[in-house]
Each structure stands twice: as structure tokens, then as C-alpha cells.
py3Dmol code that shows the C-alpha trace and the ligand (Angstrom):
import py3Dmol

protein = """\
ATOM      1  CA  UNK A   1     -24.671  -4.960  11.412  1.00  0.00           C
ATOM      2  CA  UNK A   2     -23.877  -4.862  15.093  1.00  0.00           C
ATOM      3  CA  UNK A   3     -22.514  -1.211  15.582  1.00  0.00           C
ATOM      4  CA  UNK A   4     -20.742  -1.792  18.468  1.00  0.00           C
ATOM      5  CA  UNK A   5     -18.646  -4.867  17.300  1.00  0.00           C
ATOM      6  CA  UNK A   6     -17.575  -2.886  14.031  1.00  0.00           C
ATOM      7  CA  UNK A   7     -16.158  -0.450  16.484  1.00  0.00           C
ATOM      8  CA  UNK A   8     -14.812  -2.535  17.980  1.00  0.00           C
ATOM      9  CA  UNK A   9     -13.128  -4.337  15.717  1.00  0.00           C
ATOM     10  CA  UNK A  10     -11.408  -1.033  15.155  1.00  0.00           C
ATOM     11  CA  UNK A  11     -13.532  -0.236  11.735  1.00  0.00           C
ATOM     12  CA  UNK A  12     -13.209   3.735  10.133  1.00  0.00           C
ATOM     13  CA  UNK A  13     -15.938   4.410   7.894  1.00  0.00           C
ATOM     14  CA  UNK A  14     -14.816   6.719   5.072  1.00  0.00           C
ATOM     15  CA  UNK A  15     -17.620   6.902   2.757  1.00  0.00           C
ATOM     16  CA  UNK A  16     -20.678   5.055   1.761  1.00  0.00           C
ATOM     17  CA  UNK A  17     -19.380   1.911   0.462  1.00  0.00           C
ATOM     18  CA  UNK A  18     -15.918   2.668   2.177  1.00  0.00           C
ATOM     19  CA  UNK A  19     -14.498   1.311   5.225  1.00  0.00           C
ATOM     20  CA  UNK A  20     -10.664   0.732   6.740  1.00  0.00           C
ATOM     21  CA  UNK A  21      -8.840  -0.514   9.718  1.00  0.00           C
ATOM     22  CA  UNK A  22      -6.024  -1.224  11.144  1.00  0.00           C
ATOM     23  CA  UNK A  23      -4.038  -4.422  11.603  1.00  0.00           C
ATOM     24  CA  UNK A  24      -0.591  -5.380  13.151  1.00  0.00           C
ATOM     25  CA  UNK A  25       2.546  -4.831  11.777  1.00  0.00           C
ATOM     26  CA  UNK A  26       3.693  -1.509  11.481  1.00  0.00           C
ATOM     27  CA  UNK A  27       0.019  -0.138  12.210  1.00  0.00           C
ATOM     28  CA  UNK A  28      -1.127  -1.102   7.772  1.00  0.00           C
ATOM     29  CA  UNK A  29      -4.154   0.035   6.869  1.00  0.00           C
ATOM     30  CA  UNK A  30      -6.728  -2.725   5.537  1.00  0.00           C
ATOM     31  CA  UNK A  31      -9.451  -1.631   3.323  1.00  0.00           C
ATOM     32  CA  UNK A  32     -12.719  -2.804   2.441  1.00  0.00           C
ATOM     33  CA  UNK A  33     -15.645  -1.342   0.060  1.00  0.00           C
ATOM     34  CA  UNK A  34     -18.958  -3.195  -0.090  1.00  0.00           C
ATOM     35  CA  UNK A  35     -21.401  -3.365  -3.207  1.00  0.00           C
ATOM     36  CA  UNK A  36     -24.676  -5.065  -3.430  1.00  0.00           C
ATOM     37  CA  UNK A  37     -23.081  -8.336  -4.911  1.00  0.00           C
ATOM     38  CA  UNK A  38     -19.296  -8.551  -3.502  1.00  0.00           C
ATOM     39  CA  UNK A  39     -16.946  -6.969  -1.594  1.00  0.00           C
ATOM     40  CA  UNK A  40     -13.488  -5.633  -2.419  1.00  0.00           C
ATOM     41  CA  UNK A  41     -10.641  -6.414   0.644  1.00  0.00           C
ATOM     42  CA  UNK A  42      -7.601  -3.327   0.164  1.00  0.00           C
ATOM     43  CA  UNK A  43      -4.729  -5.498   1.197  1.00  0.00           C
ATOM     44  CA  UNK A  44      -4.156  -8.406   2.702  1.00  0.00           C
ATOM     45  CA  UNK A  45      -1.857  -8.241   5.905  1.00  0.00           C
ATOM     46  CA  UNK A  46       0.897 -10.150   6.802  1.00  0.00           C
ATOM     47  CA  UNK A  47       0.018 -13.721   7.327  1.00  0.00           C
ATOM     48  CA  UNK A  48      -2.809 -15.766   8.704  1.00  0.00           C
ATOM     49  CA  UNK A  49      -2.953 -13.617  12.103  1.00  0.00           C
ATOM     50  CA  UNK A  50      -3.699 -10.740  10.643  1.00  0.00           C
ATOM     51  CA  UNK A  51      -5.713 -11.942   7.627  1.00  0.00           C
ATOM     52  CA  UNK A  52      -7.534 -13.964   9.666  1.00  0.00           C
ATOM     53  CA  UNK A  53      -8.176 -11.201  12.300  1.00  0.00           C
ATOM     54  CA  UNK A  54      -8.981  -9.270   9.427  1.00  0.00           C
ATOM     55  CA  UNK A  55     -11.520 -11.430   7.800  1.00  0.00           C
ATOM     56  CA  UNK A  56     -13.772 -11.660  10.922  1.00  0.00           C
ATOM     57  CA  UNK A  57     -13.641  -8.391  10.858  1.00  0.00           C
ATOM     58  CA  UNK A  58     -15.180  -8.091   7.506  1.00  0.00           C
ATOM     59  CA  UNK A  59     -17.732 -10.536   8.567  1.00  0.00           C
ATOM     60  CA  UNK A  60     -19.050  -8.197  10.740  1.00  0.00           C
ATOM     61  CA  UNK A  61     -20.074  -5.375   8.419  1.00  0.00           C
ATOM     62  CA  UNK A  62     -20.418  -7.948   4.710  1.00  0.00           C
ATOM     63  CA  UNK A  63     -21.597 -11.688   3.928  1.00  0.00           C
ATOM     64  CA  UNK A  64     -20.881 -11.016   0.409  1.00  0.00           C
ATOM     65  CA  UNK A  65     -18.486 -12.586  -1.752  1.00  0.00           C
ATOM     66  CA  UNK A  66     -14.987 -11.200  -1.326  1.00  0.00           C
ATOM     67  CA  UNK A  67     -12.155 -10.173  -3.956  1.00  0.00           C
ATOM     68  CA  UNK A  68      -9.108  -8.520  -3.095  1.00  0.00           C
ATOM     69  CA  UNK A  69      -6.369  -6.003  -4.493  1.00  0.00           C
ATOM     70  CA  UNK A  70      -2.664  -6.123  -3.335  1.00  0.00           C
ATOM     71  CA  UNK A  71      -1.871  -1.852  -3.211  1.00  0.00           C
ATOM     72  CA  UNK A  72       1.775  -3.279  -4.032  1.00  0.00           C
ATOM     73  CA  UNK A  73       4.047  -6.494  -2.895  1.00  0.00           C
ATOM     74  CA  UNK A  74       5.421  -5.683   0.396  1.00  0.00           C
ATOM     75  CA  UNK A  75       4.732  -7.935   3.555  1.00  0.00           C
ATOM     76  CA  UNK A  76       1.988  -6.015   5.426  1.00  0.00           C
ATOM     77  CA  UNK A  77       0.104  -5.243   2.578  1.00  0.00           C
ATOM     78  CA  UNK A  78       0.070  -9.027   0.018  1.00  0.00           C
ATOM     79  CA  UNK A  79       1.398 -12.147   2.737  1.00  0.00           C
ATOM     80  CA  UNK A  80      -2.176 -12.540   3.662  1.00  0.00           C
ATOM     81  CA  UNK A  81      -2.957 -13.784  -0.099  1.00  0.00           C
ATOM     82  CA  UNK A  82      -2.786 -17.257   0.960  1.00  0.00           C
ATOM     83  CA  UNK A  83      -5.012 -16.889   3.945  1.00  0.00           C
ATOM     84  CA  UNK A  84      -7.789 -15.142   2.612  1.00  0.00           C
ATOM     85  CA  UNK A  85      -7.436 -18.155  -0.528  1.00  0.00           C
ATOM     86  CA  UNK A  86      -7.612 -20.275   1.780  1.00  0.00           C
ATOM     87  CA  UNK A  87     -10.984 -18.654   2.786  1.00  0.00           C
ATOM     88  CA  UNK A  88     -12.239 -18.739  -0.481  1.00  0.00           C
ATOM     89  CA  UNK A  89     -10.826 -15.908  -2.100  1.00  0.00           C
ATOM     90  CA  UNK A  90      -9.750 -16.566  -5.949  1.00  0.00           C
ATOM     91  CA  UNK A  91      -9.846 -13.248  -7.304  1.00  0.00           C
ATOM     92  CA  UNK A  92      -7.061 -10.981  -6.163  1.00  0.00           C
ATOM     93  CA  UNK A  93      -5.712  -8.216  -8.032  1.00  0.00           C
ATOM     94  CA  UNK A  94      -2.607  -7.105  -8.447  1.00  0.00           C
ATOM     95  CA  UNK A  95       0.138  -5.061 -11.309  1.00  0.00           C
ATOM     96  CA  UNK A  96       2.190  -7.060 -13.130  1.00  0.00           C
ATOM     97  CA  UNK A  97       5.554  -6.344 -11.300  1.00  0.00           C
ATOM     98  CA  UNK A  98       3.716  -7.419  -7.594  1.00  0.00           C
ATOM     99  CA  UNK A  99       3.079  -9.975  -9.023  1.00  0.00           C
ATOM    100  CA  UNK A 100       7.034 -10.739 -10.412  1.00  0.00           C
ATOM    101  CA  UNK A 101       7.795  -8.870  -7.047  1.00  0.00           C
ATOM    102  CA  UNK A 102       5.954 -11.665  -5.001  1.00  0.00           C
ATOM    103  CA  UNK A 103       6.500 -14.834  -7.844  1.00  0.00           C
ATOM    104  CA  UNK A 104      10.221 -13.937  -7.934  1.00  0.00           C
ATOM    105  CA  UNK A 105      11.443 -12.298  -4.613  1.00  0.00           C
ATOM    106  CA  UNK A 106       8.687 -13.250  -2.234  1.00  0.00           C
ATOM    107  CA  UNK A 107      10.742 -14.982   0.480  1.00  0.00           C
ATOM    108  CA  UNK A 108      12.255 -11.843   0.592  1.00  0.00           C
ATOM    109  CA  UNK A 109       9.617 -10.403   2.504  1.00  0.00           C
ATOM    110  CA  UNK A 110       9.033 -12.901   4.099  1.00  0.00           C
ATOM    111  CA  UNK A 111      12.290 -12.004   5.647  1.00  0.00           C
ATOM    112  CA  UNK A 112      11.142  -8.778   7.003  1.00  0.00           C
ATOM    113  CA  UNK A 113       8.961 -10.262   9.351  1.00  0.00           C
ATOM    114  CA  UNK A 114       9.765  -9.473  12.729  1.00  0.00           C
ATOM    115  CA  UNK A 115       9.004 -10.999  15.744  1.00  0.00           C
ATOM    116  CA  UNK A 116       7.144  -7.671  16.847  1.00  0.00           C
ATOM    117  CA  UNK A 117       4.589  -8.429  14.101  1.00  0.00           C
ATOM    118  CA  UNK A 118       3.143 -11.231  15.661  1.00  0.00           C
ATOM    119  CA  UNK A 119       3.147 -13.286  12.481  1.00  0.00           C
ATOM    120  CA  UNK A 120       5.291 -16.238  13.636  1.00  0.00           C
ATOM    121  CA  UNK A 121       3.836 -19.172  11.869  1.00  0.00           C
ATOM    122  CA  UNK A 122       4.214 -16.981   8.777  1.00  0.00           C
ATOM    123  CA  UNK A 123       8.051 -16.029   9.315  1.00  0.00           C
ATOM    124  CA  UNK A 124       8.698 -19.739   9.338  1.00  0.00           C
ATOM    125  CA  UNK A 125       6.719 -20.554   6.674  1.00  0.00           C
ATOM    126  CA  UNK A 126       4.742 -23.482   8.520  1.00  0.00           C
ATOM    127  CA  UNK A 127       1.501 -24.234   9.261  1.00  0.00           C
ATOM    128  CA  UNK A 128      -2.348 -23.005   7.021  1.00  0.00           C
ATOM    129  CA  UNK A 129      -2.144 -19.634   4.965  1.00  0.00           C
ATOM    130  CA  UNK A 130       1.643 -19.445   4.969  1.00  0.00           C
ATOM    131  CA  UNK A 131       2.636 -19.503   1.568  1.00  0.00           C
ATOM    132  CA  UNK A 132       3.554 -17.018  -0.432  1.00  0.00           C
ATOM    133  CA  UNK A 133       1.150 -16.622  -3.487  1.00  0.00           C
ATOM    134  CA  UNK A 134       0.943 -13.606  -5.913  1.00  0.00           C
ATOM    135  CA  UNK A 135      -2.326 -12.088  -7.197  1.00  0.00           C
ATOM    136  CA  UNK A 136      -4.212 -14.163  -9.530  1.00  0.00           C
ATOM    137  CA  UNK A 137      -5.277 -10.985 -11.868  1.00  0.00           C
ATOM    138  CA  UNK A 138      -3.262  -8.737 -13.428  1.00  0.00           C
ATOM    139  CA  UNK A 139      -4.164  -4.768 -13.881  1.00  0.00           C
ATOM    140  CA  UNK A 140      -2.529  -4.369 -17.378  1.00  0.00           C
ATOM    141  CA  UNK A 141      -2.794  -1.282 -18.843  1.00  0.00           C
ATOM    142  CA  UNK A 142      -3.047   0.970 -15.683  1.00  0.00           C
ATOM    143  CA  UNK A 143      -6.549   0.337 -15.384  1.00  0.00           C
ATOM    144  CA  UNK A 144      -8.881  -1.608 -14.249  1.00  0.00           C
ATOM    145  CA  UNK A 145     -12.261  -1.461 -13.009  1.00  0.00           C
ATOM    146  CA  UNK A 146     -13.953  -3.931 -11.157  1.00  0.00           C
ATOM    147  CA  UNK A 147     -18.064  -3.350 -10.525  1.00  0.00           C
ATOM    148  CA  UNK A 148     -19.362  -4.644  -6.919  1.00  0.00           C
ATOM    149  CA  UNK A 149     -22.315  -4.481  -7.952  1.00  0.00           C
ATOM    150  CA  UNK A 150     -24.185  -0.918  -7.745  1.00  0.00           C
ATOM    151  CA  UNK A 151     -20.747   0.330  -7.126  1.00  0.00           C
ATOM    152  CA  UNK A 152     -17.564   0.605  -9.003  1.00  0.00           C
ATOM    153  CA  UNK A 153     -14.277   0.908  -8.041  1.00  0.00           C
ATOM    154  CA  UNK A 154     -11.046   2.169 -10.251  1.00  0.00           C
ATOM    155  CA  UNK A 155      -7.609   0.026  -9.653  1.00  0.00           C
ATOM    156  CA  UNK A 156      -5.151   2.348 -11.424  1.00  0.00           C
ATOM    157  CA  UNK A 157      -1.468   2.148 -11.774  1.00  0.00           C
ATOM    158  CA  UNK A 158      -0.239   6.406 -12.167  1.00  0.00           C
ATOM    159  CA  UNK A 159       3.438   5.547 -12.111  1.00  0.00           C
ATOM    160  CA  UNK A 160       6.208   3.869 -10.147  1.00  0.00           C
ATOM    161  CA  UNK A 161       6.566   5.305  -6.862  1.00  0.00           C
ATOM    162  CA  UNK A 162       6.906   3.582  -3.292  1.00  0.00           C
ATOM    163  CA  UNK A 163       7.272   0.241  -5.620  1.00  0.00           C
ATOM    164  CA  UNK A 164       7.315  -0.765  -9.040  1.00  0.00           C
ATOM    165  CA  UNK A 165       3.798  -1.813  -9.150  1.00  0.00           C
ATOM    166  CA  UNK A 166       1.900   0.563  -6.746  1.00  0.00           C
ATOM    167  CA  UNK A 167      -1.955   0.250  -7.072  1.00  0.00           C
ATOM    168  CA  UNK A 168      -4.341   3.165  -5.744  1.00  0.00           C
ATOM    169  CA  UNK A 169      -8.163   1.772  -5.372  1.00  0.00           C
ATOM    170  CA  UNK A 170     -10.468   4.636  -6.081  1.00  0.00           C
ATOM    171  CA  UNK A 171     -14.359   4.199  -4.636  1.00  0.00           C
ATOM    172  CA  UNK A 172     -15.997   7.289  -4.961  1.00  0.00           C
ATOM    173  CA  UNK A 173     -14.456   9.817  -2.993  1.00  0.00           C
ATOM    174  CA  UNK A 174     -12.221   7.702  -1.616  1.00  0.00           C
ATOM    175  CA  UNK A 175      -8.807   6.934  -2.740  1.00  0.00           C
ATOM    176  CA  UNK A 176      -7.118   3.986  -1.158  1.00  0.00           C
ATOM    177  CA  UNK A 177      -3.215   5.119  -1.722  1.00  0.00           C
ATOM    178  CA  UNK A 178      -1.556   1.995  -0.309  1.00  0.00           C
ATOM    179  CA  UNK A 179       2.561   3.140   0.885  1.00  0.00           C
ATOM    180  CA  UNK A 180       2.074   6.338  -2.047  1.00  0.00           C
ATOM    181  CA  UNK A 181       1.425   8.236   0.622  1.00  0.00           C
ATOM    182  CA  UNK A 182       1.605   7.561   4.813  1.00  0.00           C
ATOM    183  CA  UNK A 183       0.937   9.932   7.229  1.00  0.00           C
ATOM    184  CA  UNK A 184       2.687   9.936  10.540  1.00  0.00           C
ATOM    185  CA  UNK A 185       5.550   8.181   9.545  1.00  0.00           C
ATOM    186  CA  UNK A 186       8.801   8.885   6.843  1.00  0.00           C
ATOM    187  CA  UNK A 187       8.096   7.558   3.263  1.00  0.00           C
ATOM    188  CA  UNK A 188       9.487   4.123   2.679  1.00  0.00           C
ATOM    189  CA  UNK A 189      12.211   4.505   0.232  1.00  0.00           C
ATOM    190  CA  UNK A 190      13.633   0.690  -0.155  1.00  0.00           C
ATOM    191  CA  UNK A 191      12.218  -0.140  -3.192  1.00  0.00           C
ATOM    192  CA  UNK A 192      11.121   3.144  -4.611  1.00  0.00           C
ATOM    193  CA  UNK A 193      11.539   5.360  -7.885  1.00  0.00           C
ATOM    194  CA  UNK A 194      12.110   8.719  -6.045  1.00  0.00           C
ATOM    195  CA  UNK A 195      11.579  10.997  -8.550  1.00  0.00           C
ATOM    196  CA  UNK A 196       8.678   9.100 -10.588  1.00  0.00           C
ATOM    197  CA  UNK A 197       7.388   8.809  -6.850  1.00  0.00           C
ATOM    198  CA  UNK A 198       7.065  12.795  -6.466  1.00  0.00           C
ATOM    199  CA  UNK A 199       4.913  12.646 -10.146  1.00  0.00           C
ATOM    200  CA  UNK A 200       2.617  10.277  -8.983  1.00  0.00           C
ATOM    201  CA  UNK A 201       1.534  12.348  -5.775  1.00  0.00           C
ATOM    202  CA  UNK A 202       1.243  15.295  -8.059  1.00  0.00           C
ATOM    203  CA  UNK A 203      -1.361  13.426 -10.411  1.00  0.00           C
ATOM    204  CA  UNK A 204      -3.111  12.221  -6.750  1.00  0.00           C
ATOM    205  CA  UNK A 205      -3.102  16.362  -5.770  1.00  0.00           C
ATOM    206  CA  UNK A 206      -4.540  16.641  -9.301  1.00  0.00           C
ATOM    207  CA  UNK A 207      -7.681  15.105  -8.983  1.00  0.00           C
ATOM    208  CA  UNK A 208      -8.280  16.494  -5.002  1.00  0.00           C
ATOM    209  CA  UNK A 209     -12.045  17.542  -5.997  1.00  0.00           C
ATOM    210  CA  UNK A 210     -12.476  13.759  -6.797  1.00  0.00           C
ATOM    211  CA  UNK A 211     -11.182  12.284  -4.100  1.00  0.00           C
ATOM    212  CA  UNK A 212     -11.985  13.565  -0.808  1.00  0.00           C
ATOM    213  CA  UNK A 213     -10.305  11.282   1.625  1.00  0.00           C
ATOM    214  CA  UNK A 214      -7.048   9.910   0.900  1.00  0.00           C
ATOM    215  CA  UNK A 215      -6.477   6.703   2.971  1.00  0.00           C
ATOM    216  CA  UNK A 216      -2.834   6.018   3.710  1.00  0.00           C
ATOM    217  CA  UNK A 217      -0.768   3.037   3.880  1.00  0.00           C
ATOM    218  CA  UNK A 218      -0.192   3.698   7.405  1.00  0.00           C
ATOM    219  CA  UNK A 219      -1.569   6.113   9.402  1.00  0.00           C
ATOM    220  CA  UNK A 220      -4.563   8.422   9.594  1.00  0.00           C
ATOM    221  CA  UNK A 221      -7.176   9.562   6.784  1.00  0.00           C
ATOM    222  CA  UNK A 222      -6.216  12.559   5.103  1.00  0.00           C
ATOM    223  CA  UNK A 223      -7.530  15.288   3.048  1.00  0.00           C
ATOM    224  CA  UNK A 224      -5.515  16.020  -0.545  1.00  0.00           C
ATOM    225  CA  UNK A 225      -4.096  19.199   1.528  1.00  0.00           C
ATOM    226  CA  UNK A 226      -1.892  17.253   3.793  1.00  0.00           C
ATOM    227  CA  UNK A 227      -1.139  14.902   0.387  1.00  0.00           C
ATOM    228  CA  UNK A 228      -0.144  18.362  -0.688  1.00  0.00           C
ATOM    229  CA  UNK A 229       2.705  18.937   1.858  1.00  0.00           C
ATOM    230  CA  UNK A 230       4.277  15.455   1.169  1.00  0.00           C
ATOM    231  CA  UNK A 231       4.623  17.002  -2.338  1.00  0.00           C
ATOM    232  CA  UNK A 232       6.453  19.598  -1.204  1.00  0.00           C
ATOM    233  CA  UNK A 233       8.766  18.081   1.169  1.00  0.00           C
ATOM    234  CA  UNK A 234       9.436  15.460  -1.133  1.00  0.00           C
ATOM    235  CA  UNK A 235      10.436  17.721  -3.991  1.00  0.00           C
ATOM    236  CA  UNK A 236      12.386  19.563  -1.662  1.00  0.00           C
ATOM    237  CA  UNK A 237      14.448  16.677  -0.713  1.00  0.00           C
ATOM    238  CA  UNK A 238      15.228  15.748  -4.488  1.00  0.00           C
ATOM    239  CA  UNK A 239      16.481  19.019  -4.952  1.00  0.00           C
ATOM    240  CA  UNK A 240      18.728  18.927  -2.038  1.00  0.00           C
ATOM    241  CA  UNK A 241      20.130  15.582  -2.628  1.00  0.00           C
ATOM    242  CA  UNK A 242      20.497  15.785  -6.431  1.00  0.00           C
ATOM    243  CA  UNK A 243      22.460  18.851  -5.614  1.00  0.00           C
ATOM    244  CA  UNK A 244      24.489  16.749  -3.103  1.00  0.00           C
ATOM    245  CA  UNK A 245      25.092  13.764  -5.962  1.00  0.00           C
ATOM    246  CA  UNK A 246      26.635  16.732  -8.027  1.00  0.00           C
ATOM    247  CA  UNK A 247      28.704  18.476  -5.322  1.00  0.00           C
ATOM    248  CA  UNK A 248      29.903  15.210  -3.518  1.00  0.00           C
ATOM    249  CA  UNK A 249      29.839  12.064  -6.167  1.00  0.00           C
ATOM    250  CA  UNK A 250      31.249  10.382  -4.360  1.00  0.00           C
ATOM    251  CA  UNK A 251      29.612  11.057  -0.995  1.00  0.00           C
ATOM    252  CA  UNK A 252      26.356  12.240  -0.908  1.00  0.00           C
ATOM    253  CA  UNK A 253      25.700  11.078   2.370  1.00  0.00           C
ATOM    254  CA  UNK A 254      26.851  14.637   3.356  1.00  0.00           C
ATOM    255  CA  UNK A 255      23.001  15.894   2.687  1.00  0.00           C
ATOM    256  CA  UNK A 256      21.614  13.408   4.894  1.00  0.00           C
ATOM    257  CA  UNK A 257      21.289  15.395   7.993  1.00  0.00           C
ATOM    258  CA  UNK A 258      19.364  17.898   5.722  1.00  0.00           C
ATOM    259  CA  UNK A 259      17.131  15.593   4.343  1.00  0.00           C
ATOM    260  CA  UNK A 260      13.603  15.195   6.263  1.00  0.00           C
ATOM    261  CA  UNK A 261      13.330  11.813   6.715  1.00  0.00           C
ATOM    262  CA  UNK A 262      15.711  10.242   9.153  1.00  0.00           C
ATOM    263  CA  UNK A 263      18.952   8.470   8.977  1.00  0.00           C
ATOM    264  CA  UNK A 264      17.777   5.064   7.358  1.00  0.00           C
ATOM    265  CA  UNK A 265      14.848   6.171   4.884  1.00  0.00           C
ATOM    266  CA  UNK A 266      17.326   9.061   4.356  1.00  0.00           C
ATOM    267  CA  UNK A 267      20.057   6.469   2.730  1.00  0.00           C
ATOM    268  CA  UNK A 268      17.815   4.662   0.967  1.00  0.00           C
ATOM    269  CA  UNK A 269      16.401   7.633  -0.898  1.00  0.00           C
ATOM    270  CA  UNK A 270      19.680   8.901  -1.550  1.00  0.00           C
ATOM    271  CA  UNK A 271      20.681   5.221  -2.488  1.00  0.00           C
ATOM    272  CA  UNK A 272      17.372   4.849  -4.591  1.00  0.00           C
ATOM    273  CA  UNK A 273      18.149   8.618  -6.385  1.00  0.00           C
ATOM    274  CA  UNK A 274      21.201   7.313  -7.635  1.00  0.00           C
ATOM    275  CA  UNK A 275      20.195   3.911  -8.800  1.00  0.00           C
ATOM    276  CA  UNK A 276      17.323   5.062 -10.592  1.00  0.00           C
ATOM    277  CA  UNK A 277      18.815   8.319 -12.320  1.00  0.00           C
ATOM    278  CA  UNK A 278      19.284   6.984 -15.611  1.00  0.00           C
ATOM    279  CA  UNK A 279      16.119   4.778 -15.816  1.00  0.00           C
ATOM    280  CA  UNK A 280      14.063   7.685 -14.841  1.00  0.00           C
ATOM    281  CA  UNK A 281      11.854   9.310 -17.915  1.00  0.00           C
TER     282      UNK A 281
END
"""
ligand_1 = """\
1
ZN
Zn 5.239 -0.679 1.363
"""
view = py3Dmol.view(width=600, height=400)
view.addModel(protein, "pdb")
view.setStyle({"model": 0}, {"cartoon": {"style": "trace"}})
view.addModel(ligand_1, "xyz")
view.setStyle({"model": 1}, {"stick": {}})
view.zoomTo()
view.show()
């Protein structure tokens, strides 16, 4: 392995087997843990740019065979599917509802492509790698794990939360949290189950002495401490806002400037609280 072009190529280590960078847009973080007979890719990217940027990438630190796992269905993290098949990959992973996500609605994200993401063969859906193809394996049951030989790694499902089908890859003390949890930036609340969301990171705070390192969707590595303060401010905010929904049915808008996450994730949250109240168990 040539040290300096890994650095380069703008590779973290985490942990043993466990390595991430990061591609364009919005800064996602692309994983990648290595066994002795194949290697696991975290994600995807957005389109052949960044897949393919990606994949040399991963050439510089494995030869092996490569598999992938789409954390959930949104643009930066499962548009590269087609890319990386087109490289050879036929085994990527995925929960049931990405896959109905990506099957069903995909064009949708391709939609949220912007020109600042430097994917435009992929926004115009012409040209190698620019389809939009779902994972070809299914995680039913909330579990699945998937040996790399000499190494194991855990794809579980602990809830909805950022999306309906949110994956976290766990290699050993690593957790790769896909949008569950970002650091730097406001949650993404679009397509989210607010309140199932805030569960979730309280199962991920459970198991801190397993998982040393949390690696974000975007943003830096953490330790389960600063996954700890998301908690809070999250179940802050559903306090404030369901208190809000009561007060003002009919506008709750009137809690967004008390509500930590800026004007637009703000609406969506308060949008996504009210949409999902009754489906919530
Ligand atoms: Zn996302």
C-alpha cells in the first residue's frame, strides 16, 4: 500500500479493518472495511464521478473483491450503485424500503442533484453508471451479517430514523451510522420518523463500550459522547415542538425560532412530527 497516495486520496483510518473518506456532494462520508477475502464499500456516492473517484481510491489500499451496503436511499449515499455494477459489483446490500425508496421514487433523487455536486452526467441521466438501480440484497429481519473473511461485519436495521430504511454497518469498534447521526451539520429531517429517530440514537448510546468510533454521514469521527449530545438536543426539540402542535394546531411554526436546527430542517421536523404522530409506536 503506498502510504502517501492513501493520504492522499483523502483516506481516515478508523480501526483495523476500517477506513473512510470523503467524497463530493455535501462532504458524504464513504466507507470501506477490508477482510482477507473481500471488501465491504459503506455507500456509494452520487454518480459515476464520485463512485468512480471513489473506487480508485479503494484500489489503493484493497485488490479484493468488493460488496457494498447502501446506509439508506438518498443521493449521496446509493446513486453510485450503477457505477460500482458497472465495475463489477453484484452484491449490494440494502433494507427493504431503500430498496422501494430507490425502485419506486428514485428519480426523485435524482432530482436533488445540484449542479454544485459535480455529478452532471448523472443529473441528466446520460452517459455509463447513470441509472438508478436499488440494492440487489435485502437485510430482512434487522440483521444481517456478512463475513469478509477473518472479519465480520453487522448490517443492522434499529428503527426508522433519518429514513425508513436506515442501515448502521458495525466492524468492530466501528459503527458506520450513515445520516443517523452527522456531525457539523443540522440533522436531515425530509424523510425522517422524528421521534422513532431519537430511539434509535439512544440504542447507538447504548452500546458506546462496543463501538468506539461512530462514523457520521457527514462530517467528522466521533466518540458515543458527542452521539450523546445529539440525544439530548434532539429530545429537547420534540418536547418543544410537540408542545407547540398542542398550543398552536394550527401553527406550530411559532416554535421554529426555538428549535436548534435552522429555518428549513426546522419545518421539516415540525412537518415530519406531525405526519408521523399517529404512525409512531
Ligand atoms: Zn440522508
Amino acid at each position: 500500500m503506498d502510504a502517501t497516495a492513501v493520504e492522499q486520496a483523502g483516506w481516515t483510518r478508523v480501526g483495523d479493518h476500517e477506513w473512510v473518506r470523503t467524497e463530493r456532494p455535501a462532504h458524504v462520508n464513504l466507507g470501506l472495511v477490508v477482510g482477507t477475502e473481500r471488501a465491504l464499500v459503506v455507500d456509494t456516492g452520487a454518480g459515476p464521478r464520485s463512485a468512480g473517484r471513489h473506487l480508485e481510491a479503494v484500489r489503493l489500499i484493497t485488490d479484493l473483491p468488493l460488496i457494498a451496503v447502501n446506509t439508506h436511499h438518498h443521493y449521496d449515499h446509493a446513486l453510485g450503485n450503477h457505477a460500482f455494477a458497472q465495475a463489477g459489483v453484484t452484491e449490494v446490500w440494502g433494507h427493504p424500503a431503500t430498496i422501494e425508496a430507490l425502485d419506486g421514487y428514485g428519480e426523485q433523487q435524482r432530482a436533488e442533484i445540484t449542479d454544485e455536486d459535480d455529478e452532471p452526467e448523472m443529473k441528466a441521466a446520460s452517459g455509463p453508471g447513470t441509472r438508478i438501480i436499488p440494492p440487489t440484497h435485502a437485510v430482512t429481519g434487522g440483521l444481517q451479517e456478512l463475513d469478509l473473511g477473518d472479519h465480520a461485519v453487522t448490517l443492522t436495521h434499529l428503527g426508522r430514523a433519518h429514513s425508513a430504511g436506515d442501515l448502521l454497518v458495525a466492524s468492530s469498534g466501528v459503527l458506520f451510522a450513515g445520516d443517523v447521526v452527522e456531525q457539523g451539520n443540522a440533522p436531515q429531517f425530509a424523510d425522517s420518523f422524528p421521534r422513532e429517530w431519537l430511539k434509535v440514537i439512544g440504542k447507538i448510546i447504548a452500546l458506546d463500550e462496543i463501538h468506539e468510533h461512530i462514523v457520521p454521514g457527514h462530517g467528522q469521527v466521533m466518540s458515543p459522547d458527542l452521539v450523546r449530545g445529539h440525544y439530548h438536543r434532539l429530545d429537547q426539540a420534540i418536547r418543544v415542538a410537540e408542545a407547540a402542535l398542542d398550543e398552536h394546531a394550527t401553527d406550530a411554526t411559532k416554535s421554529i425560532p426555538v428549535l436548534p436546527f435552522g429555518p428549513i430542517q426546522s419545518r421539516y421536523f415540525l412537518n415530519r412530527l406531525k405526519e408521523t404522530r399517529d404512525e409512531d409506536v
